[in-house]
N, C-alpha and C positions, 0 to 999 in steps of 0.2 A: 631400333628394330626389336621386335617382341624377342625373347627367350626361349629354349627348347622348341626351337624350328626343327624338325627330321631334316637331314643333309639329302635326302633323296627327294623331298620339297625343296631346297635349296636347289638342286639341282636342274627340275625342271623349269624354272622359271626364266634361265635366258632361253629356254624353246620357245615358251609363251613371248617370250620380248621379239624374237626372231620372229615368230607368227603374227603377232600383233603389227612389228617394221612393214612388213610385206602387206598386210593389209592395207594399211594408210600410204603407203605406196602405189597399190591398185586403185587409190579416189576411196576407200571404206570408211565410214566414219564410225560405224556402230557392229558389235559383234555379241555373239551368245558363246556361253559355255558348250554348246553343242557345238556351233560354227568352229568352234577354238579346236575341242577334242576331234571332229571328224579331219582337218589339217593335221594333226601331230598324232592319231592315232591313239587317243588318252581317254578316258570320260568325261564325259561333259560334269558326274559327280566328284570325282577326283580332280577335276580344274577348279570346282567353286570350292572345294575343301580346303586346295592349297594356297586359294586365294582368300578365305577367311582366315588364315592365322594372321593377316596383314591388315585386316579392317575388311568395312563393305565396299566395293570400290561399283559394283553394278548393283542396278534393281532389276528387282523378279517383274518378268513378262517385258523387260523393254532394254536388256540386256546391258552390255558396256560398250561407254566410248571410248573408243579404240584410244586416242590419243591421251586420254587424262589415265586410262589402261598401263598404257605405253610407259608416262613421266613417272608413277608410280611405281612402278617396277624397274623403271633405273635407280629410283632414289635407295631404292631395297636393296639393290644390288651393288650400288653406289660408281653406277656409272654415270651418274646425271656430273659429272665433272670431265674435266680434262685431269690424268694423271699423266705426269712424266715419268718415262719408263728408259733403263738402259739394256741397249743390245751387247750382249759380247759374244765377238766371232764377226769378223771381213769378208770371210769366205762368201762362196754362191749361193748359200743359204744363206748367210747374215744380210748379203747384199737385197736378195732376196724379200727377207722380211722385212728390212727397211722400208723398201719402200711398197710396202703393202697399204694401201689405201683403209683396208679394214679395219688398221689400230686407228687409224685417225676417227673413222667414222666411229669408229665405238670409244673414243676419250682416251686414247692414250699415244699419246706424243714420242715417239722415241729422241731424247735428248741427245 
């Protein structure tokens, strides 16, 4: 992963993952920086910004495919794996998050 990322870039990119899930969800296969920004309320030049610290991942006029979008930006974030994670706490909350289906979809297994 490149070097001197801003953490406030860092930051927005599980929105962009989150927005991108949802599209290929809906059947989308191809998105714009504008498409992207008018969902999460961002710029469409502030998306392709924080998406150039990471390479070129779209072309100009024919936008990105959502899903190679998508695998990119797990890899960055480095959820494109299963990690094993531990819970502690039984309680109604611990029971609670166990079994939350969201860690599993998002790579992390609670052991």
């Amino acid at each position: 992963m490149p070097t001197n990322i801003p953490d406030i870039v860092i930051g927005r990119l599980p929105l962009y993952l989150r927005a991108l899930n949802r599209m290929a969800e809906e059947g989308q296969e191809v998105t714009s920086s504008h498409e992207l920004g008018e969902r999460l309320g961002i710029s469409s030049a502030q998306i392709r910004k924080d998406l150039s610290h990471f390479g070129g991942f779209g072309k100009q006029g024919t936008g990105y495919r959502i899903k190679y979008l998508e695998q990119q930006l797990r890899q960055v974030l480095k959820v494109d794996r299963e990690w094993s994670v531990v819970l502690v706490g039984a309680g109604d909350l611990g029971s609670a998050l166990a079994n939350y289906q969201g860690f599993v979809d998002r790579g992390f297994r609670i052991a």
